[in-house]
Structures are given as structure tokens and as C-alpha cells.
C-alpha positions as CSV (number, residue, x, y, z in Angstrom):
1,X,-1.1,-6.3,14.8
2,X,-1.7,-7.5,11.2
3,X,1.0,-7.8,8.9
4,X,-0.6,-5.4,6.2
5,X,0.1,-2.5,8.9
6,X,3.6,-2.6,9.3
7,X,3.7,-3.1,5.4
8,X,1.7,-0.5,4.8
9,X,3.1,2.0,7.1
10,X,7.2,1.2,5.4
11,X,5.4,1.5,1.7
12,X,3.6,5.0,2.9
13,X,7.4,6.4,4.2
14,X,8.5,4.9,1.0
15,X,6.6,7.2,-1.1
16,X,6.8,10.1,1.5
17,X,10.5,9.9,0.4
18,X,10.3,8.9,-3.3
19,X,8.0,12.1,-3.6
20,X,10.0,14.8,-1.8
21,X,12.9,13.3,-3.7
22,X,11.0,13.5,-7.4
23,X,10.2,17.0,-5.9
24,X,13.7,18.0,-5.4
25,X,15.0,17.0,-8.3
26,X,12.1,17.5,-10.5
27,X,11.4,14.2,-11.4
28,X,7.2,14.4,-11.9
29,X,7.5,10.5,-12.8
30,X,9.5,10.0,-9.5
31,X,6.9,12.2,-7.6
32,X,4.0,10.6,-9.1
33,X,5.0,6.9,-8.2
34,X,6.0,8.1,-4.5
35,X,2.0,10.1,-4.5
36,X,1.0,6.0,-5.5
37,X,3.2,4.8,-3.1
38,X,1.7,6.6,-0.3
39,X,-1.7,5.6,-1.5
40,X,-1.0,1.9,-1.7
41,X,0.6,1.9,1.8
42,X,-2.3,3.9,3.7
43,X,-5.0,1.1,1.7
44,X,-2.8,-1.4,2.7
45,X,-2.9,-0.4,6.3
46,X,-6.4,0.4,6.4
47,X,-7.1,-3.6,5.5
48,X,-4.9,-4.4,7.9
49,X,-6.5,-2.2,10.9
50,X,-9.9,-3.7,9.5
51,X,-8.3,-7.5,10.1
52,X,-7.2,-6.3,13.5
53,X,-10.7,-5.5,14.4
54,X,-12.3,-8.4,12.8
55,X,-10.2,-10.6,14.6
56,X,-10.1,-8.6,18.0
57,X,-13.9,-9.2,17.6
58,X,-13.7,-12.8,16.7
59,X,-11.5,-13.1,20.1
60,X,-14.0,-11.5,22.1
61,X,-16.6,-13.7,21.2
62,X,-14.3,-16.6,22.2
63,X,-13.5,-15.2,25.7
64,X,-17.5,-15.3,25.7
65,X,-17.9,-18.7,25.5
């Protein structure tokens, strides 16, 4: 598993919780970083699933040879 996944997924929980915090308290900076937060972590994570696959393909390839 790529590193950007596990990153990704720990920023996305990061601004699950910075939001519903900002939310409570009604912070709308504080909700609005945690909203970029979640963004940036499921990007993140997308790049990383795309290594995974590019390298899972990459693998094959060498199993073929």
C-alpha cells in the first residue's frame, strides 16, 4: 500500500474532526479548513490508489517475464 493512502486517509479524519468541531462551536474558519482537509486527504489517497495500481501492474508484467 502506498504511503499517500494511509496519509491521506489520517488527513481526511483530520478534517472530518476539525469540521464537526468548527460546526459545534461555530467556527466557519475552523469548518472551512476541516471541508479542505477532507479534500486534500481523499486527493491524496486517490494518487496513492493510482500508484498502487501502476505498480501492481508494473509487478505483473514482471511475474510475466
Amino acid at each position: 500500500m502506498d504511503e499517500n493512502r494511509v496519509k491521506g486517509a489520517v488527513k481526511t479524519k483530520i478534517g472530518e474532526v476539525k469540521e464537526a468541531v468548527g460546526k459545534a462551536l461555530g467556527d466557519q474558519k475552523l469548518k472551512r479548513e476541516g471541508q479542505a482537509d477532507k479534500v486534500g486527504g481523499k486527493v491524496q489517497n486517490a494518487v496513492g490508489g493510482i500508484k498502487d495500481a501502476l505498480r501492481g501492474e508494473r509487478d505483473e508484467r514482471d511475474e510475466r517475464r
